[in-house]
LUMVO-61376 format. One line per field, with one value per residue: x negated, y, z negated of N, C-alpha, C in turn; residue number from 1. Coordinates in pm, whole numbers. Example, Ala and Ser with C-alpha at 12.3 -4.5 7.8 and 13.67 -1.06 7.14 Angstrom:
n_c1 = [-1319; -1285];
n_c2 = [-569; -225];
n_c3 = [-780; -708];
ca_c1 = [-1230; -1367];
ca_c2 = [-450; -106];
ca_c3 = [-780; -714];
c_c1 = [-1320; -1290];
c_c2 = [-330; 3];
c_c3 = [-780; -787];
dofi = [1; 2];
//
This chain:
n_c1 = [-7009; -6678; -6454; -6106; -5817; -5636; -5801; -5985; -5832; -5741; -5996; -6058; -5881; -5879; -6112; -6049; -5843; -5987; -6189; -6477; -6787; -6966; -7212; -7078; -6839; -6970; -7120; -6916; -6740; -6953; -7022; -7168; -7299; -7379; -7133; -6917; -6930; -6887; -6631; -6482; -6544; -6429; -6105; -6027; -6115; -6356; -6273; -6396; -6676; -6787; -7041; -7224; -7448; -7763; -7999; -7962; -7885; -7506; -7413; -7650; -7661; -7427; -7419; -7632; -7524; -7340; -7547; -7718; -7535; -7561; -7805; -7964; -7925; -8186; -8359; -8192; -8286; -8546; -8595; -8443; -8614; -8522; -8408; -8221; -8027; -7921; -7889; -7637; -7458; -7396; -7320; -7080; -6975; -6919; -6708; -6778; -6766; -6899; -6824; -6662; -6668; -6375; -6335; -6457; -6750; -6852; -6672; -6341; -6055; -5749];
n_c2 = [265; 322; 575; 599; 701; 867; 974; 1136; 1335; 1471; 1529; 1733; 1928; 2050; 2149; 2282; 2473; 2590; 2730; 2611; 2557; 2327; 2233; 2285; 2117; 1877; 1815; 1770; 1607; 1377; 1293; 1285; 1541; 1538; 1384; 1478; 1705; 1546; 1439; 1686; 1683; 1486; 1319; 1077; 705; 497; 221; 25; -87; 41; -88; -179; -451; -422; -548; -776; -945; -979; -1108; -1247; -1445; -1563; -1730; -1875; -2036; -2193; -2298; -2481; -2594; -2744; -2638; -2523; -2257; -2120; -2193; -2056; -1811; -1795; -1813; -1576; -1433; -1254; -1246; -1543; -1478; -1267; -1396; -1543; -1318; -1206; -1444; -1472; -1218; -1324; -1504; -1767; -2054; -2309; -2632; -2881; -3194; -3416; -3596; -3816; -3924; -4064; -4284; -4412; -4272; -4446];
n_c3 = [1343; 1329; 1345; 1259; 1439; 1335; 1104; 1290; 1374; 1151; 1052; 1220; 1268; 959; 998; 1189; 1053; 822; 909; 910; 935; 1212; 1036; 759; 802; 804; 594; 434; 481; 520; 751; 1068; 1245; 1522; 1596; 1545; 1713; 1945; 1873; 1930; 2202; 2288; 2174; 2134; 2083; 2250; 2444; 2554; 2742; 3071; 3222; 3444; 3605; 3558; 3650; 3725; 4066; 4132; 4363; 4440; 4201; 4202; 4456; 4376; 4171; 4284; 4453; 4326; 4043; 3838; 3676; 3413; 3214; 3106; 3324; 3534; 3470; 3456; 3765; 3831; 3671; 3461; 3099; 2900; 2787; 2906; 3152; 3077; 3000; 3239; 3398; 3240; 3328; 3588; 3530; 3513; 3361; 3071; 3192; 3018; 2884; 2954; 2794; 2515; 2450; 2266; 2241; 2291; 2090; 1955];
ca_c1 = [-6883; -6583; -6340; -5980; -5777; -5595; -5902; -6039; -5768; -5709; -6104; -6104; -5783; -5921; -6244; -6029; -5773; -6058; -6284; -6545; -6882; -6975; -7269; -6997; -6770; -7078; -7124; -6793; -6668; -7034; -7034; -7303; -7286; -7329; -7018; -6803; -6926; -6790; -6503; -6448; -6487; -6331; -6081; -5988; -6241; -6379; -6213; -6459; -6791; -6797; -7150; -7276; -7601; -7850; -8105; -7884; -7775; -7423; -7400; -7761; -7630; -7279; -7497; -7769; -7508; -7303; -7633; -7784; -7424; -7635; -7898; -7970; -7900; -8306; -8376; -8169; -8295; -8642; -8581; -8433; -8673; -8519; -8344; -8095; -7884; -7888; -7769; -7494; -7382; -7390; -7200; -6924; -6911; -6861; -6610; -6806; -6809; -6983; -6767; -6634; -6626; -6257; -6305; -6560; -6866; -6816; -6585; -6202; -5939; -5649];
ca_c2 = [260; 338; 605; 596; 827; 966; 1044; 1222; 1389; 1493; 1617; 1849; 1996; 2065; 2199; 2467; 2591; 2659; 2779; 2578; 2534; 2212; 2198; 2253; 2003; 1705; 1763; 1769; 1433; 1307; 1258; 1354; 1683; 1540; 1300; 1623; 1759; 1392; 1405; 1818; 1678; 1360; 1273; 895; 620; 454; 100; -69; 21; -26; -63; -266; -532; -331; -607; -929; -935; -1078; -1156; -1393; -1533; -1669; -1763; -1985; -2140; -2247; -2405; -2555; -2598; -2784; -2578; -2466; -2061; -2100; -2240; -1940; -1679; -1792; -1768; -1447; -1302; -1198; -1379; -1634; -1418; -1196; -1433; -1609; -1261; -1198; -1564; -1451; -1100; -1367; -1550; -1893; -2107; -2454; -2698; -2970; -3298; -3413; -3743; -3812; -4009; -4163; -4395; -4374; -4262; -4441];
ca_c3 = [1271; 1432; 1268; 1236; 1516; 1266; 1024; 1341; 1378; 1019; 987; 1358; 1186; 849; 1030; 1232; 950; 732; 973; 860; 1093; 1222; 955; 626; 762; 835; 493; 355; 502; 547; 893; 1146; 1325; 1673; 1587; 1532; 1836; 2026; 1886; 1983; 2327; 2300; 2043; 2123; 2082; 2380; 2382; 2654; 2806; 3223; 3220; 3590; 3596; 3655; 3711; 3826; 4155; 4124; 4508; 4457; 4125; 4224; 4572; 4311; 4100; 4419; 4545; 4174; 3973; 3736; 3643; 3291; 3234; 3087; 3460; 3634; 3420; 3490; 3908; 3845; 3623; 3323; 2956; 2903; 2717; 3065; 3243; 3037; 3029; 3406; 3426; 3182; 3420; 3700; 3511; 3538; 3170; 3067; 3229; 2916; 2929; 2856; 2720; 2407; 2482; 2160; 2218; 2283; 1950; 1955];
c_c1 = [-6779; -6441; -6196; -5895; -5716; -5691; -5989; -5968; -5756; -5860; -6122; -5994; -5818; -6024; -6173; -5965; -5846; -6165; -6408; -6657; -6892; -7096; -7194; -6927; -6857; -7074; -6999; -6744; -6789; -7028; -7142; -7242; -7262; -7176; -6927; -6801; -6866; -6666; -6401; -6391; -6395; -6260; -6071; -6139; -6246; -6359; -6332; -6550; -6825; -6961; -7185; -7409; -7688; -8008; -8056; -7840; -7670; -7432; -7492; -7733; -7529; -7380; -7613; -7668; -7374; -7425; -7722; -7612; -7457; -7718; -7824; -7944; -8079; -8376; -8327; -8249; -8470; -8676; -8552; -8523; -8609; -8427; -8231; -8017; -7870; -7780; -7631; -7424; -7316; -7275; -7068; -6880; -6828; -6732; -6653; -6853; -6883; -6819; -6753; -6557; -6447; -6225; -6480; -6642; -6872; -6779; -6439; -6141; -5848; -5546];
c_c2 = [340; 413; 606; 737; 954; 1053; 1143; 1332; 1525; 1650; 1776; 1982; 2059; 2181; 2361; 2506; 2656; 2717; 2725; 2527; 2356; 2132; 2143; 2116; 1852; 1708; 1758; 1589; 1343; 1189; 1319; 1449; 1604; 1432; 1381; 1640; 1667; 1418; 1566; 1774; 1584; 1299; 1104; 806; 518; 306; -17; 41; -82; 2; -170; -378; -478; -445; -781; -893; -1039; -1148; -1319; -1474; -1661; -1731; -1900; -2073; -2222; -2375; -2491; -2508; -2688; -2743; -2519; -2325; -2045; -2075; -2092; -1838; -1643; -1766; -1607; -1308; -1201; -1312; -1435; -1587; -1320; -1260; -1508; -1478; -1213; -1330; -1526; -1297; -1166; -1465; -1737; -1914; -2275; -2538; -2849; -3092; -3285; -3534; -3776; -3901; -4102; -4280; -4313; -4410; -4291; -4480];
c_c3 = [1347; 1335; 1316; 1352; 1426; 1167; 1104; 1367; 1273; 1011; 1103; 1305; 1068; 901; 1123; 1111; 872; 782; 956; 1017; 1073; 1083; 812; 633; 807; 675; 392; 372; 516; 656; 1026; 1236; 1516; 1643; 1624; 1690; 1978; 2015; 1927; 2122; 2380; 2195; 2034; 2108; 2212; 2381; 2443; 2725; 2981; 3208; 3348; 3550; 3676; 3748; 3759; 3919; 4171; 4185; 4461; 4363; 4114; 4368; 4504; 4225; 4197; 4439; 4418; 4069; 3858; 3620; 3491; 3278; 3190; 3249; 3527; 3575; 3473; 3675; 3872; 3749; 3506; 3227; 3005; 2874; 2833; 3086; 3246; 3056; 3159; 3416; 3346; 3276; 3571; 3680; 3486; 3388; 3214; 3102; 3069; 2963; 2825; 2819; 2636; 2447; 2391; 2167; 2253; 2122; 2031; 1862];
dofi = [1; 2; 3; 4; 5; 6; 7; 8; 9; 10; 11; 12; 13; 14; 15; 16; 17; 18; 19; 20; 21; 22; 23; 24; 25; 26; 27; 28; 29; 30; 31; 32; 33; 34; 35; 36; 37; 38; 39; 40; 41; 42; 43; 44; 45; 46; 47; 48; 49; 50; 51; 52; 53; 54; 55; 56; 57; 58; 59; 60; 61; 62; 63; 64; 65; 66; 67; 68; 69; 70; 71; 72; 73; 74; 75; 76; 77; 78; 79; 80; 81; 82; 83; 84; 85; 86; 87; 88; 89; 90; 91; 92; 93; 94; 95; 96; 97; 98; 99; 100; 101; 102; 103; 104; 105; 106; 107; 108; 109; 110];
//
């Protein structure tokens, strides 16, 4: 859950004027102690997490769907050795989506 800047604001404030330890004010606003101690060191909330692929290599991925531009994400995930939901995410880090047809198989509306 994700509090309010100003409600962090409000409680770090509250917590010095009254001198109150980090224990009184967890239980005053019923909030967890290490939270407090987060938001001591950091008041803003972290908007986006840079986190890298630790087990895709981009390089060989954009390199496999270059050379199989067909292939299923089940299919890559299985060459590379880990889930599908990996590597759709790895493909949305590389920017590459499902290509859509732009005319209905159906039939033509007119």
């Amino acid at each position: 859950m994700t509090y309010s800047l100003d409600f962090r604001r409000k409680v770090i404030k509250i917590k010095e004027e009254r001198g109150l330890t980090f224990e009184k004010t967890s239980e005053h606003f019923g909030i967890g102690i290490r939270t407090l101690f987060r938001w001591q060191e950091r008041l803003e909330p972290k908007k986006t997490r840079n986190k890298p692929a630790t087990k895709i290599d981009m390089n060989k991925l954009e390199q496999d769907v270059l050379k199989n531009p067909d292939d299923f994400q089940y299919e890559r995930a299985k060459r590379f050795g880990v889930s599908q939901w990996g590597i759709g995410m790895a493909l949305r880090r590389l920017n590459i989506t499902n290509k859509k047809n732009s005319k209905s198989s159906q039939g033509k509306c007119s």
